[in-house]
N, C-alpha and C positions, 0 to 999 in steps of 0.2 A: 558560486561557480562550482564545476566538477571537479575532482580529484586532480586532477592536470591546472586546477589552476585558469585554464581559458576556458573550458566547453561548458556548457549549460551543465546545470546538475542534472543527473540522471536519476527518476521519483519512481518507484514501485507502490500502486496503492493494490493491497491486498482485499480481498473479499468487497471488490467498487459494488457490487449489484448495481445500479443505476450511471454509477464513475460521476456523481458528480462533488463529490471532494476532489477527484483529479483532474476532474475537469478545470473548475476553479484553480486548482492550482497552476496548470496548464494557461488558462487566462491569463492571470495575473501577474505570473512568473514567467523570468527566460528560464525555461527548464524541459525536458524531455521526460514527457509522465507516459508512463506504462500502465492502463487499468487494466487490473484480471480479477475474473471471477471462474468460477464455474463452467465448463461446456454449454449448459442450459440457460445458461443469461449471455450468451454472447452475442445474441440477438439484438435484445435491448441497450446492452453498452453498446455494438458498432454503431445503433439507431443514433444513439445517442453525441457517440461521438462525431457520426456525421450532419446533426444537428446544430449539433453546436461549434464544426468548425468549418463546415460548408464545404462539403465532397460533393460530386455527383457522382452517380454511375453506381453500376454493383459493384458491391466488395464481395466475390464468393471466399477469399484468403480470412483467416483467421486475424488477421495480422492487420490493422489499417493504422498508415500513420500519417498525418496532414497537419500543415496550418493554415492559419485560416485570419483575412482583416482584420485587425484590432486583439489578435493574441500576440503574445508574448512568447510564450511555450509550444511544443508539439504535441503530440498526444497519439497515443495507441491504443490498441485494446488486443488483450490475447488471453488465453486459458492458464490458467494458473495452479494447479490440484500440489492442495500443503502433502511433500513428502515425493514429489515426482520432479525429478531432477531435469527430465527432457523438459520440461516446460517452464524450466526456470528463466532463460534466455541469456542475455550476455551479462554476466555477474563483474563484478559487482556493482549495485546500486550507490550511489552518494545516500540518498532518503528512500527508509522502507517508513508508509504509511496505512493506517487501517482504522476505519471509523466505523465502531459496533462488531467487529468481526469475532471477540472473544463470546460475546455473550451466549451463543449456542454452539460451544465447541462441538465440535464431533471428534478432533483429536489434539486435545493441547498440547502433548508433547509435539509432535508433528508439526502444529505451527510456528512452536518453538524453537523447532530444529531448520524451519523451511526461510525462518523470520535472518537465523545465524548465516545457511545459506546461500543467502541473498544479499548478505553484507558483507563489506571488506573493514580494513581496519580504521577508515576513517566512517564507515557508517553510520547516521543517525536512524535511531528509530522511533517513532510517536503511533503509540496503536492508543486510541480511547476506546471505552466500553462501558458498559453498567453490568454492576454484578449482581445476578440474577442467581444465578447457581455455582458456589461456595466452591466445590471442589473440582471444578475443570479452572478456577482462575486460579487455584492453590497450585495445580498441575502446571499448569502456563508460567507462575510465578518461580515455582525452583526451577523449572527447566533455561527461563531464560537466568535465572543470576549466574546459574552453573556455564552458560554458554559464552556470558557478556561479562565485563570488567565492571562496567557501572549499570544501576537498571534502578530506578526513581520511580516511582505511583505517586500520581499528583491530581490534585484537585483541580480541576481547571477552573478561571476565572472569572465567575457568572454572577450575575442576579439573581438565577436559580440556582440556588446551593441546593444541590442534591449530593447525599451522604454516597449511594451508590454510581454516581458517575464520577468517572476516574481518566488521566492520561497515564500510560506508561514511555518511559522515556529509558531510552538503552542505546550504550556505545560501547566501544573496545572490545568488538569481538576478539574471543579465546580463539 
């Protein structure tokens, strides 16, 4: 449940490109998931999300939020740029989520600051990623301990153990 205890949790998945981890989540959860990406992929998320939860008509709005038979959850899509506050939306989130988003930072500080941003103090965070290049997830890594109380790198539980795929898990925002 949300912070309140009744309302759906409210889900931010960071860097969706395609939103289908939010989407899924969306599915199979009562939850209220937010996908954002980029300006230039919000084409293929709104495709997507009206795909998958059965809209018609145009969406020329940024913004689409529907549900849809056999979901659980809601789901949107909107622009999201790590470091730009107008585009954050209505803070805070219960779950910030991000699947691959570290691997080719362009600013780890910034998503590190955008990740704090976007949480309150009961926040969970789960970003996974594979580490490809050493020093944007060293950058990522002190910025969120300095922002969060708790912040865990864990292995996730697979059949394929791979040394560079990783979840990080962060709560108590400072």
């Amino acid at each position: 449940s949300g912070e309140d205890g009744d309302s759906a949790p409210r889900i931010v998945e960071l860097g969706a490109g395609t939103g289908l981890s939010g989407l899924m989540i969306a599915k199979a959860t009562r939850s209220e998931v937010v996908v954002t990406d980029l300006p230039e992929l919000q084409g293929l998320l709104g495709d997507n999300v009206r795909r998958n939860f059965g809209t018609g008509g145009d969406v020329s709005d940024e913004k689409l939020a529907t549900t849809a038979d056999g979901a659980r959850g809601t789901v949107s899509s909107c622009v999201l740029r790590w470091g730009v506050e107008d585009d954050y939306g209505e803070v805070p989130y219960d779950v910030v989520v991000g699947a691959d988003i570290v691997t080719s930072l362009y600013d780890p500080v910034a998503l590190a600051r955008t990740v704090h941003a976007l949480s309150g103090p009961k926040t969970r965070v789960y970003i996974s990623g594979k580490l490809r290049l050493d020093r944007p997830h060293e950058e990522f890594d002190v910025e969120m301990h300095r922002l969060f109380e708790r912040v865990e790198r864990m292995q996730p539980c697979s059949r394929l153990k791979s040394p560079n795929v990783f979840i990080i898990y962060a709560e108590g925002k400072r």
